[in-house]
C-alpha positions in Angstrom: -25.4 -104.1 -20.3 -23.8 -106.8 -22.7 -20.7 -108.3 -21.4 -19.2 -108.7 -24.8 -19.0 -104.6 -24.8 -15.8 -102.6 -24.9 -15.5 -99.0 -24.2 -13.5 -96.9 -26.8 -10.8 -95.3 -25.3 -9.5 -92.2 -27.1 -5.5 -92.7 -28.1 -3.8 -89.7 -26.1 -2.6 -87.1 -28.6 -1.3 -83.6 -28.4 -3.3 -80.6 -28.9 -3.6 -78.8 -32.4 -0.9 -76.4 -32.5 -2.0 -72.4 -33.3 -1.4 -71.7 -37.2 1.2 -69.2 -37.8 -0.1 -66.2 -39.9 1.0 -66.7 -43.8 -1.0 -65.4 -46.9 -4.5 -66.1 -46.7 -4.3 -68.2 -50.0 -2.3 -70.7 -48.7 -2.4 -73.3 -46.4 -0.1 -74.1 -43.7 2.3 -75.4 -44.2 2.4 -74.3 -47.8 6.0 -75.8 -48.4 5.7 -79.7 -50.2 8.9 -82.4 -50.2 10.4 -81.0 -53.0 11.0 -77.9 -51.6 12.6 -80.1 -48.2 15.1 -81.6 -50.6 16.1 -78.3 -52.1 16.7 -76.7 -48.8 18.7 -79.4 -46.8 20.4 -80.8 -50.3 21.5 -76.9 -50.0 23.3 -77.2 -46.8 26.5 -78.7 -47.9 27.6 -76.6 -51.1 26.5 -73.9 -48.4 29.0 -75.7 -45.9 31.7 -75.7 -48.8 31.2 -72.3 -50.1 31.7 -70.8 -46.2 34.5 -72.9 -46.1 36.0 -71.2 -49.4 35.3 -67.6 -48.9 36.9 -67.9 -45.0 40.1 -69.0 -47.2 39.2 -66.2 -49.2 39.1 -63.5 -46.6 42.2 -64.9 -44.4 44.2 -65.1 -47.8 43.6 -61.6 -48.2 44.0 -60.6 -45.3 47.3 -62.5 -44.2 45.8 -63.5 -40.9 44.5 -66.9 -39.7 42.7 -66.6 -36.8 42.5 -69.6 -33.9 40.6 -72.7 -34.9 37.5 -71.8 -32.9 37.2 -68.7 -34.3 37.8 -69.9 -37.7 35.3 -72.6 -37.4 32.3 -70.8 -35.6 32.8 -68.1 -38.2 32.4 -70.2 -41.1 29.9 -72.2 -39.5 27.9 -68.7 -39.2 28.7 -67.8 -42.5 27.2 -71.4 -43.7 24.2 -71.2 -42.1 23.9 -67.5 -43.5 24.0 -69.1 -47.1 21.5 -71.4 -45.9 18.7 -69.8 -44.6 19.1 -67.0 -47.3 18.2 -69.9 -49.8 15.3 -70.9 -47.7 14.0 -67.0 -47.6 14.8 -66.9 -51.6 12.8 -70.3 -51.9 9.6 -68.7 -49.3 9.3 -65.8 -51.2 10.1 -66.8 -55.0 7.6 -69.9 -55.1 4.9 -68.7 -52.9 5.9 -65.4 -52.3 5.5 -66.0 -48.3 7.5 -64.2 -45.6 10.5 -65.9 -44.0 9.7 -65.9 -40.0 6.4 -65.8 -40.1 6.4 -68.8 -42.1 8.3 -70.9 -39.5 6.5 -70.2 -36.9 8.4 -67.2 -35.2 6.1 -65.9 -33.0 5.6 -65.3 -29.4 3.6 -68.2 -27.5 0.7 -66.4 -25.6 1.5 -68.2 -21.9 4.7 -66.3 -22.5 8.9 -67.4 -23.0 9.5 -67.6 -19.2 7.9 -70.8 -19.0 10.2 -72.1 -22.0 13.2 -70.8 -20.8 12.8 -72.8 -18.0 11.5 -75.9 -19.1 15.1 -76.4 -21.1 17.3 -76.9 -17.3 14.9 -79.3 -16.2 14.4 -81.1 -19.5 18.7 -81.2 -19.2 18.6 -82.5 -15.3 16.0 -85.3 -17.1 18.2 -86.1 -20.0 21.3 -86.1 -17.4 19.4 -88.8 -15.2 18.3 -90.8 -17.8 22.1 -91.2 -19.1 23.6 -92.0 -15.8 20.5 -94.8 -15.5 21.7 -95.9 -18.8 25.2 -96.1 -18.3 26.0 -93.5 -20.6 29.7 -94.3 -21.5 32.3 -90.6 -21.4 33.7 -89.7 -24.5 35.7 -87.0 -25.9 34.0 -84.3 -28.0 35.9 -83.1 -30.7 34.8 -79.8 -29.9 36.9 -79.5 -26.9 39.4 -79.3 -28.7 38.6 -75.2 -29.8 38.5 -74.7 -26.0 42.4 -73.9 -25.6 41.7 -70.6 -24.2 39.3 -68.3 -22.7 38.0 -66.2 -25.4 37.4 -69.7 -27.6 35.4 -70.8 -24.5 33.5 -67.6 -24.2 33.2 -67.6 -28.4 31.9 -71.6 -28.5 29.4 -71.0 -25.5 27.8 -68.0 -26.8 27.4 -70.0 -30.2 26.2 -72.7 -28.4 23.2 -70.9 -27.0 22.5 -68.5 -29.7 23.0 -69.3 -33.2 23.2 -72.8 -32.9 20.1 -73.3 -31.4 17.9 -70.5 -33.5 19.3 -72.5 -36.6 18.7 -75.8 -35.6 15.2 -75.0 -34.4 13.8 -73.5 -37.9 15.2 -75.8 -39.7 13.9 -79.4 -37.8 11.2 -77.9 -36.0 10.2 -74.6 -37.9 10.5 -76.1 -41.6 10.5 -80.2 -41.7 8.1 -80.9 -38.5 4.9 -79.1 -39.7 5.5 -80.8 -43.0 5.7 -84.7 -41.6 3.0 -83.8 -38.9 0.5 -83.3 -41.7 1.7 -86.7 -43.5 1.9 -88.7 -40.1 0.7 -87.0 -37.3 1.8 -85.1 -34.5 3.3 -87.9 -32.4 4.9 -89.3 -35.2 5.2 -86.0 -37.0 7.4 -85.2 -33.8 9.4 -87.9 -33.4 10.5 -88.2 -36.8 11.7 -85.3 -36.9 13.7 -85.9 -33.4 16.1 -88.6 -35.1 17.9 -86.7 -37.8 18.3 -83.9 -35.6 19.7 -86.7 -32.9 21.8 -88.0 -36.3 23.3 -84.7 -37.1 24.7 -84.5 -33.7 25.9 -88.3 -33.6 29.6 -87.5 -34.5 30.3 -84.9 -31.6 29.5 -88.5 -29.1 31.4 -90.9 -31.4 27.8 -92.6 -32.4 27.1 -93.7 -28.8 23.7 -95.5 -28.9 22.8 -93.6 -25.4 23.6 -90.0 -26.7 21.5 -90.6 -29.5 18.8 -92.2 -27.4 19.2 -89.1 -25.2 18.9 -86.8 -28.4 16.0 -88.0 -29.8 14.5 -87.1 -26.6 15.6 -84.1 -26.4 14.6 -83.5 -30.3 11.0 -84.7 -29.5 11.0 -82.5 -26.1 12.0 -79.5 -28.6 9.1 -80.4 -31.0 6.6 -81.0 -28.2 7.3 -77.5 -27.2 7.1 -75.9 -31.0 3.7 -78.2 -31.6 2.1 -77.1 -28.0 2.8 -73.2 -28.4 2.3 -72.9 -32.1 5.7 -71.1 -31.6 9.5 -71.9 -32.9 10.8 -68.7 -30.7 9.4 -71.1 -27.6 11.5 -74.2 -29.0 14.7 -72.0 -29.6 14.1 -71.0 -25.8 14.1 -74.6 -24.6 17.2 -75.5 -26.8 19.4 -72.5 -26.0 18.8 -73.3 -21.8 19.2 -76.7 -22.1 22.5 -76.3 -24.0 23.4 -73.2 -21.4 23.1 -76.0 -18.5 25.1 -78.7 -20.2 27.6 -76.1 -21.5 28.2 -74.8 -17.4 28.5 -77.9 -16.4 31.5 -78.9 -19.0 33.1 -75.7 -17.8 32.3 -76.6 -14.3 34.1 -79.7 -14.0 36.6 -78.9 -16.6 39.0 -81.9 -17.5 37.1 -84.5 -15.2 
């Protein structure tokens, strides 16, 4: 055998993820960076026009509800603009179908699996910020949580609609499209760090919450990429954020 010789070792890499079914004349994913920048340069006139027609409707209405409701309600109405530009977008340029398009389908071992995966993946993240000293801060959130109902309002939020949207927008719409220019690691964790961005403000830019959120972004994406499915992602998200969520509640003002 020559000496000089050095066996290839393969670079580890994740498996190909299942297609999603779109039109048979296009390819996934169909969608290009043009159509990216339309959809997220979209999100804050959609922010701002939520914003106005909650004026709009309280005006008329001569009520003003509390600040939690009044801020989960436009943030639901927001993300209501948004994604209805995204299905206007799918369907006018390439007349595709919205969820089948990102990936909303059920992962063949199943949701049980994913549901799970989202408390462990929180005891992990947990860990890994007490072993990096992850300083306390005060969310602004907290703030909405001045009674029960806003408690009750903010956690079902947190575990529904905030993790469905989040989910096809990072993972069901902008991950397919940098995993075929970089690759799936890459593709992955590329996509982890403005999702870890958008969420930097809520942990007063804390460079160990945003280490944290990148992992938990790429944990998110590993799951979409290995199931072929966003429904599995949203899974993950929504338990994780259950388990943080219950124990904020648990421990109250400590």
């Amino acid at each position: 055998m020559n000496p000089d010789f050095e066996p290839m070792v393969p670079e580890p890499r994740l498996p190909d993820a299942p297609a999603p079914e779109v039109p048979e004349s296009l390819s996934y994913p169909f969608w290009n960076y043009e159509d990216l920048a339309l959809f997220f340069g979209m999100g804050l006139p959609c922010l701002v026009l939520s914003v106005a027609v909650m004026e709009a409707v309280t005006w008329a209405a001569g009520v003003r509800p509390g600040k939690a409701v009044y801020f989960l309600i436009a943030q639901f109405v927001g993300y209501a603009f948004w994604f209805a530009s995204l299905v206007l977008l799918l369907r006018v340029r390439y007349d595709a179908p919205f969820w089948p398009s990102l990936a909303w389908t059920m992962p063949k071992q199943g949701l049980w699996r994913w549901i799970v995966v989202g408390p462990l993946l929180a005891f992990l993240v947990g860990w890994l910020g007490f072993a990096l000293r992850t300083p306390i801060v005060e969310m602004p959130f907290k703030e909405l949580l001045s009674d029960r109902w806003s408690l009750i309002l903010t956690g079902l939020f947190g575990v529904t609609i905030g993790p469905l949207c989040e989910e096809l927008a990072f993972r069901g719409f902008l991950m397919p499209l940098l995993i075929r220019s970089w690759g799936v690691w890459a593709g992955v964790l590329i996509t982890a760090l403005p999702f870890a961005l958008l969420h930097g403000p809520q942990y007063s830019w804390s460079w160990q919450h945003i280490v944290l959120l990148v992992l938990a972004g790429g944990a998110f994406g590993g799951v979409r990429h290995i199931t072929g499915s966003t429904a599995a992602a949203v899974m993950t998200h929504a338990t994780y954020n259950l388990t943080f969520f219950s124990a904020m509640v648990v421990q109250g003002n400590q």
